[in-house]
C-alpha positions as CSV (number, residue, x, y, z in Angstrom):
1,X,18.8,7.2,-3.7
2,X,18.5,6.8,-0.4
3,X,16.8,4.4,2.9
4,X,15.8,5.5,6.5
5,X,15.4,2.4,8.4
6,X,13.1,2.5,12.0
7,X,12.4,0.0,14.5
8,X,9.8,-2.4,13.8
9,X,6.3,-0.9,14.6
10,X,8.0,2.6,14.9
11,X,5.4,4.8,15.8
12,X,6.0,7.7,13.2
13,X,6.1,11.2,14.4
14,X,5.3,14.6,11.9
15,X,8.9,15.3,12.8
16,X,9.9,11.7,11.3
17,X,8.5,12.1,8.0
18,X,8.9,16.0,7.3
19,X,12.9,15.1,7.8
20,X,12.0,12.4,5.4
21,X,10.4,14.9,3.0
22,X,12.8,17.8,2.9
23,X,15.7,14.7,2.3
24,X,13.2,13.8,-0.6
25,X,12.9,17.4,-2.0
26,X,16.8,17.8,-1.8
27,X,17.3,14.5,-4.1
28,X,14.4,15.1,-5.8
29,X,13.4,12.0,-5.0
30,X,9.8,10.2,-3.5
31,X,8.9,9.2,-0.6
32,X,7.9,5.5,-0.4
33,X,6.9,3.3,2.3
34,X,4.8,-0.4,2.1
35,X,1.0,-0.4,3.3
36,X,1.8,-2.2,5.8
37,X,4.1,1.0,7.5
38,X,1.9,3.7,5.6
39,X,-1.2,3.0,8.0
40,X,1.6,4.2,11.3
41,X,2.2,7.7,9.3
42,X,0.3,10.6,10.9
43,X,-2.5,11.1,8.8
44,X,-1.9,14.9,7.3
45,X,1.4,13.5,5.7
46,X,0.2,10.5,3.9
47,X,-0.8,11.8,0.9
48,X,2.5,13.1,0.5
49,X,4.0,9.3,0.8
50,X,4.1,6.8,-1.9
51,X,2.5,3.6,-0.9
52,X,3.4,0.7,-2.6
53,X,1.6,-2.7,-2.3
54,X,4.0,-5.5,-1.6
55,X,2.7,-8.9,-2.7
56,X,4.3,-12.5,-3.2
57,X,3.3,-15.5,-5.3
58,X,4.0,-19.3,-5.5
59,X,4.9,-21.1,-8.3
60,X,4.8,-24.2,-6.6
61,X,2.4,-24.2,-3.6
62,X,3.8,-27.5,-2.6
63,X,7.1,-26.4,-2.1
64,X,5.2,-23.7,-0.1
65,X,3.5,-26.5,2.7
66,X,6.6,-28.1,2.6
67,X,8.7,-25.0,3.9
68,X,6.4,-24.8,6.1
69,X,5.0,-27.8,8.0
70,X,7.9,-28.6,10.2
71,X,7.5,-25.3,10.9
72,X,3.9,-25.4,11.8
73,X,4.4,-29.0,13.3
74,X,6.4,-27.5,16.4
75,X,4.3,-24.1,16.9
């Protein structure tokens, strides 16, 4: 329904997500953030955020080393 994007490594404020909330409540819609952003919410608010895991698989884990060793090869 709707997206709030913030910086990378945001530091979230109460203020942040209670704007997020009341947007939510209007839609009636859920709040939903990644782990990986959900550990930078102020603690007394995360229980009222969605926390989805994000994951990702390989078919082919060759085409995997190959993406990434000329990548690797210059680091």
């Amino acid at each position: 329904l709707a997206t709030r994007a913030f910086a990378e490594h945001h530091p979230y404020g109460a203020e942040d997500i209670r704007e997020i909330l009341m947007r939510c409540r209007a839609l009636e819609a859920v709040a939903a953030t990644t782990e990986k952003d959900a550990v930078r919410l102020p603690p007394e608010l995360r229980g009222s955020v969605k926390i989805l895991t994000v994951s990702i698989g390989w078919r082919d884990e060759g085409a995997l080393v190959d993406l990434l060793d000329p990548v690797l090869a210059h680091g």
